[in-house]
N, C-alpha and C positions, 0 to 999 in steps of 0.2 A: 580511447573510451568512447562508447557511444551510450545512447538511451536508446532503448527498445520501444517504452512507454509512461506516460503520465496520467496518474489517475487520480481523479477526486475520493477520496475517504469521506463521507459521509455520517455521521454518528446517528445512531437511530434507536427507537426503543419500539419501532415498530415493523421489525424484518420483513414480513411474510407480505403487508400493506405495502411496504415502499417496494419492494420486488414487484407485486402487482403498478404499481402506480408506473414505475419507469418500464414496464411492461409496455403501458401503453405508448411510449414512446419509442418504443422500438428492441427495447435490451432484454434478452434472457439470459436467465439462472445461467452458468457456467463451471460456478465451485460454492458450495456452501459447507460449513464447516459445522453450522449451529451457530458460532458467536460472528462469525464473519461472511461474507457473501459476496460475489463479484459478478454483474452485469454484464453483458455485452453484446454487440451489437451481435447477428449472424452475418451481415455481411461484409464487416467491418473489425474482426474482432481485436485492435486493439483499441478500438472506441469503447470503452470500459468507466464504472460507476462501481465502490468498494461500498458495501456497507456492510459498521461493523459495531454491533452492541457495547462491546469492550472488545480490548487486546488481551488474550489468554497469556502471552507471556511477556508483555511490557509494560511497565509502569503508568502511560500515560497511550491514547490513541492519536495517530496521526492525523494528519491534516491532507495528506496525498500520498502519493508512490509514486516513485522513480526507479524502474527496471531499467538497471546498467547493463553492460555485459561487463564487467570487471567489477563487482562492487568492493574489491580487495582495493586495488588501485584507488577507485572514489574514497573509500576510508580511511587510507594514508592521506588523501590530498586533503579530506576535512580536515582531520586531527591536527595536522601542519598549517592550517588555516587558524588554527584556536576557537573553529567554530563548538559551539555547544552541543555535546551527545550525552542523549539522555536514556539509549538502550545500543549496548556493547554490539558489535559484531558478533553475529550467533548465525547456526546452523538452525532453522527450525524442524520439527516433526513433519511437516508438510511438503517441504520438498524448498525451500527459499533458505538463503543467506541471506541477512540482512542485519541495518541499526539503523537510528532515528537521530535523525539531528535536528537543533530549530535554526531556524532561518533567522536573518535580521530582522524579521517581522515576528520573530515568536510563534514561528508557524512551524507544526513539527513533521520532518517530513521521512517518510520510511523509505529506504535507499537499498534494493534489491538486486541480487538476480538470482534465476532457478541456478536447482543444482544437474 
């Protein structure tokens, strides 16, 4: 298994401002959904910043992303961990597989990869 990338989730109630704001640091738009948005660099792209109003089909928003290339594999290894998942292995509309786990820190984290 590897990671492809790690990305901060951001929670925000002000989409269009923080896109502008980390603009200025360098990041554009890349995917926006309406409730979610993901930054990046252009010359960099997996230098990435998620911001996300809510989770349209999870329970709870994340705290980060981790793009696997196996997120089946990573799933088996949580679950056998006894770590805490708090949204199931799923197929999204979007085009990602993905669930949420919390960390020993209580931090939740979205565990993906595209399809």
């Amino acid at each position: 298994m590897s990671v492809r990338r790690v990305v901060p989730d951001v929670g925000s109630g002000a989409m269009e401002e923080s896109r502008d704001f980390y603009g200025l640091l360098g990041l554009a738009e890349v995917m926006n959904l309406g409730w979610v948005m993901t930054l990046a660099s252009p010359t960099n792209p997996t230098a990435q910043v998620i911001l996300m109003s809510h989770d349209e089909t999870a329970p709870v928003q994340p705290d980060m992303s981790v793009e696997v290339d196996d997120v089946d594999a990573v799933y088996a290894a949580v679950l056998e961990s006894g770590a805490e998942i708090v949204h199931p292995l799923r197929d999204e509309e979007w085009g990602v597989r993905r669930f949420f786990a919390v960390d020993p820190n209580g931090r939740v984290v979205n565990v993906l990869s595209h399809r």
